[in-house]
N, C-alpha and C positions, 0 to 999 in steps of 0.2 A: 387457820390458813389452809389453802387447799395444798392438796398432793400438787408432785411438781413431778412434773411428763420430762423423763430424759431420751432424746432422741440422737441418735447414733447418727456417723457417716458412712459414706461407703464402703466397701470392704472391709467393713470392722463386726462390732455386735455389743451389746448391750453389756456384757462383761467384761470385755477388752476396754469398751469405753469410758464406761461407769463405774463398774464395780474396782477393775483392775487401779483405776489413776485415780481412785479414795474419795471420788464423788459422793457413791452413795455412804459411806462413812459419816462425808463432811456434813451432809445435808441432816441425816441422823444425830449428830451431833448438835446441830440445828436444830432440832427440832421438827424437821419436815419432814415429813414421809416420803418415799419416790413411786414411781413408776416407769419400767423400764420393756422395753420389749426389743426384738429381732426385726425391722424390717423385713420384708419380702424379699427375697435374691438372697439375704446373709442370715448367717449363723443356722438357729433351728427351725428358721420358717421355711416356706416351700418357696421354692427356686424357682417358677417359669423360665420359658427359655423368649417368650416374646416380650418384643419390646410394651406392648400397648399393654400388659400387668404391670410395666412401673410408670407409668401416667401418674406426675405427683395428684392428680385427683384420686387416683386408684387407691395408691399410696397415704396420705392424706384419709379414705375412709376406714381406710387399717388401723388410723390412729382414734376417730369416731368409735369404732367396734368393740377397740381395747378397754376402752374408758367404758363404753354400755354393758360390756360382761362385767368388769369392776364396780358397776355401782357410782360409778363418779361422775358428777355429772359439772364440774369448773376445773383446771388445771391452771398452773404455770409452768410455764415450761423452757427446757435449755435444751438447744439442739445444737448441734455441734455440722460445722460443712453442711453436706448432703441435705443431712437432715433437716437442714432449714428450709430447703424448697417442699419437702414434706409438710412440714408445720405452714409454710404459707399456703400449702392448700388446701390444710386443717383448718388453719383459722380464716380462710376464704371462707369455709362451707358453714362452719358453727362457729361464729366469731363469738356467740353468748358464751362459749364452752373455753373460753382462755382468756383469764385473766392480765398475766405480763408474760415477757416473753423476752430472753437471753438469747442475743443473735451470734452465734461464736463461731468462727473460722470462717466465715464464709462474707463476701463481698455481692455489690450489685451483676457483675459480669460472672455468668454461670461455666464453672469450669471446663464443662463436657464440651460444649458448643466449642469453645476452643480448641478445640482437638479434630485433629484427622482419623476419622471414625475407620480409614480401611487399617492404619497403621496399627490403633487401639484392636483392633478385631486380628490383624495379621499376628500382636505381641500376646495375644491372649489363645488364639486357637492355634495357631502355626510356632508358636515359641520364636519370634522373627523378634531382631530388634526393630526401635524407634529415634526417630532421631528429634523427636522430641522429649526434651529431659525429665518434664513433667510427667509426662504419659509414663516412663519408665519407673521414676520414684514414684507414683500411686502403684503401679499395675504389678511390678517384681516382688511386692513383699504379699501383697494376696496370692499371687501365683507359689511362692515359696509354702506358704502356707495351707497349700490344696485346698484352697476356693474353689466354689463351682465355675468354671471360666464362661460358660457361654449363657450361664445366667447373670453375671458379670456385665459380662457385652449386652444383653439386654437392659438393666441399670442404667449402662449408657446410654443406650440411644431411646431409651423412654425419658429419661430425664434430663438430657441434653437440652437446652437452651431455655428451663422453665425457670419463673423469675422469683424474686426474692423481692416480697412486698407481703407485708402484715398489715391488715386494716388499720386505719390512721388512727383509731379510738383507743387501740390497744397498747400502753408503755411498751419501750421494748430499751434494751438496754445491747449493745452491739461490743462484744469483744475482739480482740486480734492479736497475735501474738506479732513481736517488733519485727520478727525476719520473715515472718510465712509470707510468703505469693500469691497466694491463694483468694483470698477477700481485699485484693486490690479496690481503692475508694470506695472500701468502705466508713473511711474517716466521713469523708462529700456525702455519702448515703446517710450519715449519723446526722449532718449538721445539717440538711437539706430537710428533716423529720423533725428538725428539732430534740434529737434524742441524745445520753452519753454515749462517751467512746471512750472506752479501757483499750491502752495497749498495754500488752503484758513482754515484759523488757527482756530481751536476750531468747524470746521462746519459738519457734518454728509450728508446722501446722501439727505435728505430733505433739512435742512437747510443751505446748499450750495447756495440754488438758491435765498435765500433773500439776501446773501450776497453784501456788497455795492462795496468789493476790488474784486468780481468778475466780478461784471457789467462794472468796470471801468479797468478792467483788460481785458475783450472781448472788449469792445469799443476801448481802446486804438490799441490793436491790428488790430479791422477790419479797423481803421481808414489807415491804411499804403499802401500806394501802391505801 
């Protein structure tokens, strides 16, 4: 079976998402090897401050590059939010290069586009609040955590309204946790593919990823060939 590509959200990183909420554990325990990396804007990668370096194409060939220094030439893969407009423009580009594909927190309506981009920009450079509750619960706990804030706001509005579509060829299997907001119809986006739909019961867009009926719900799935 190939390596399985774990792809982060926004404001997080590869150890906060993976390592920390016992993924790469599970998937080892599995049997599966992983692969994990920093998107561009978070953790250890380089920051730009413009928007047109998170172009989910841009983004997207980040994750091509990763796989060609590795040697690896097929993946499955689980991306979590963000990271799914990433991977759909991974698997736009080399669709030979991904085998199945775990659609988790994230829905057909992309979040950023929803957002008033001056109030996202006012709560991240000027410390201003928002009066939307969303913009606040993503944007407060990066900011707490001394992210880079104006490569942040670049994140944003490079990937604001890009879409969430994986080649029809390619299984994919679409998770959600029962309270998160976030991946609104995405149940309609699952039945409309023909694909499953896990909801994972009592869990929000954070605590989605620690969940155990999630882990064993992508494993069971990548396991199929």
């Amino acid at each position: 079976m190939p390596p399985v590509l774990l792809v982060h959200g926004f404001a997080s990183d590869a150890s906060v998402t993976w390592e920390g909420t016992g993924w790469i554990a599970a998937l080892g325990d599995a049997r599966r090897a992983s692969i994990t990396l920093d998107l561009r804007g978070h953790g250890a990668s380089d920051k730009p401050v413009d928007a047109e370096a998170y172009a989910p194409e841009r983004l997207g060939a980040d994750l091509v590059a990763v796989l060609d220094s590795a040697a690896v030439e097929v993946v499955d893969v689980v991306a979590y939010s963000m990271g799914n407009r990433v991977v759909s423009a991974f698997a736009a580009s080399a669709p030979e290069r991904v085998r199945r594909v775990v659609v988790a927190g994230a829905g057909p309506n992309e979040l950023f586009a929803s957002w008033n981009l001056d109030e996202a920009r006012a709560v991240l450079l000027r410390d201003e609040g928002s009066n939307d509750p969303l913009i606040e619960q993503v944007l407060r706990p990066a900011i707490a955590v001394g992210a880079d804030r104006e490569a942040l706001l670049a994140v944003i509005e490079g990937v604001a309204g890009a879409p969430l579509s994986i080649p029809g060829d390619i299984p994919v299997l679409f998770v959600a946790g029962e309270n998160d907001p976030v991946p609104a119809g995405v149940q309609e986006l699952a039945r409309d593919r023909g694909a499953d739909f896990v909801s994972i019961p009592g869990r929000d867009h954070v605590s989605t990823l620690t969940a155990r009926t999630f882990k064993n719900a992508a494993i069971e799935f990548l396991a199929e060939r």
